[in-house]
N, C-alpha and C positions, 0 to 999 in steps of 0.2 A: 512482432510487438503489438500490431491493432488487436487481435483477441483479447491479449494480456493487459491492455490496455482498457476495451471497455468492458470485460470481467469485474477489474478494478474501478474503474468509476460506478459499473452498478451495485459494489459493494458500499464505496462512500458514499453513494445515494441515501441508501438504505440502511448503512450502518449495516449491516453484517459483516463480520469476522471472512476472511478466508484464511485458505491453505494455500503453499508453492513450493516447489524443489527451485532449491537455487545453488546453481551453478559456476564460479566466478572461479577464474584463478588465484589461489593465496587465499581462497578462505573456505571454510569450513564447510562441504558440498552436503545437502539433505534438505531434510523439507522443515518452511519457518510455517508459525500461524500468527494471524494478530489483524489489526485491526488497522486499516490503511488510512490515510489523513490526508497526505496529500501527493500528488504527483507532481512534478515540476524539472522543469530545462536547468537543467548548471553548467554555466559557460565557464570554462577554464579559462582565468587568467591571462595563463601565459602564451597558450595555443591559440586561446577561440573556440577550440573546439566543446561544441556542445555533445549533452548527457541528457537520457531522460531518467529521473530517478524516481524512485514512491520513499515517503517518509509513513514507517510504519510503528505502529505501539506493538512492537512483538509481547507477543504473550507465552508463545511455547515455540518449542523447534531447537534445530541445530542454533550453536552460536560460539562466536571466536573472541568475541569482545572482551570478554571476562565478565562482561554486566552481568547479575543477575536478571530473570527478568521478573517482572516484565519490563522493557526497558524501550525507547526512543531509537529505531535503529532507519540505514538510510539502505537502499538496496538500488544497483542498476537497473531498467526493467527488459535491456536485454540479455540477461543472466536471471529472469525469473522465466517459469517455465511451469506448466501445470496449474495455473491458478484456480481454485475454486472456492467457489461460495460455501460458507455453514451453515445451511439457513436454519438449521435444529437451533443455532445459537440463539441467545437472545440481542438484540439491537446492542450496540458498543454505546458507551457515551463517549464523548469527546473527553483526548486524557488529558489531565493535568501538565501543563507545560506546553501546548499546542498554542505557535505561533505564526498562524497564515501570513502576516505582513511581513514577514521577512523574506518570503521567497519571490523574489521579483518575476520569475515568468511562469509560475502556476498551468499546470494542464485541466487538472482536475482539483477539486476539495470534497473534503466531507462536510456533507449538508448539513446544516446548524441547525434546520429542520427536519424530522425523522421522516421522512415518505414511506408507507406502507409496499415491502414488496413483493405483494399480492397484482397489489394495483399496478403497482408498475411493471414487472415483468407481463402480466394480460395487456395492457397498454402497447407492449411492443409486437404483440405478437398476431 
């Protein structure tokens, strides 16, 4: 899950789009694309037991919802697999209905500022 993880944050850094095959039981197995927003811990209720999940603006890909898309979708991030960057794409804006203060333990967000990632990928490297 740390690959798949800071994949994902260098995406909402930078606002680029990815891709990922996901894998879950009971739902629709193939690859989603779209635009990640946040990641965040969901503690179950009844268990305790914690989740680490990405809240993504799917744009294209398999899908079981019935939504069209593009749609608000929430995905485990130990059943995502493959993830990568678009960088052909152009930067995401933040979508319509995105609301950070409702997840109470956030891993990651997308940046409210766009960071070039030029600069950042040379930065790390």
């Amino acid at each position: 899950m740390t690959a798949t993880l800071i994949t994902i944050e260098e995406a909402m850094r930078t606002r680029t789009p990815i891709t990922f095959r996901y894998e879950r039981p009971g739902k629709t197995p193939g690859t989603r694309s779209g635009n990640p927003h946040i990641a965040f811990i969901h503690r179950m209720a009844k268990t305790g037991e914690e989740h680490v999940n990405l809240l993504l603006w799917q744009t294209a890909g398999a899908t079981d919802s019935g939504q069209t898309l593009p749609s608000w979708r929430t995905f485990s991030l130990n059943d995502i697999t493959e993830p990568t960057l678009v960088p052909e794409a152009s930067p995401f804006d933040i979508a319509e209905g995105y609301k950070p203060e409702v997840y109470e333990h956030p891993i990651a967000k997308v940046s409210m500022v766009l960071s070039d990632p030029a600069t950042s990928r040379s930065s790390r490297g």
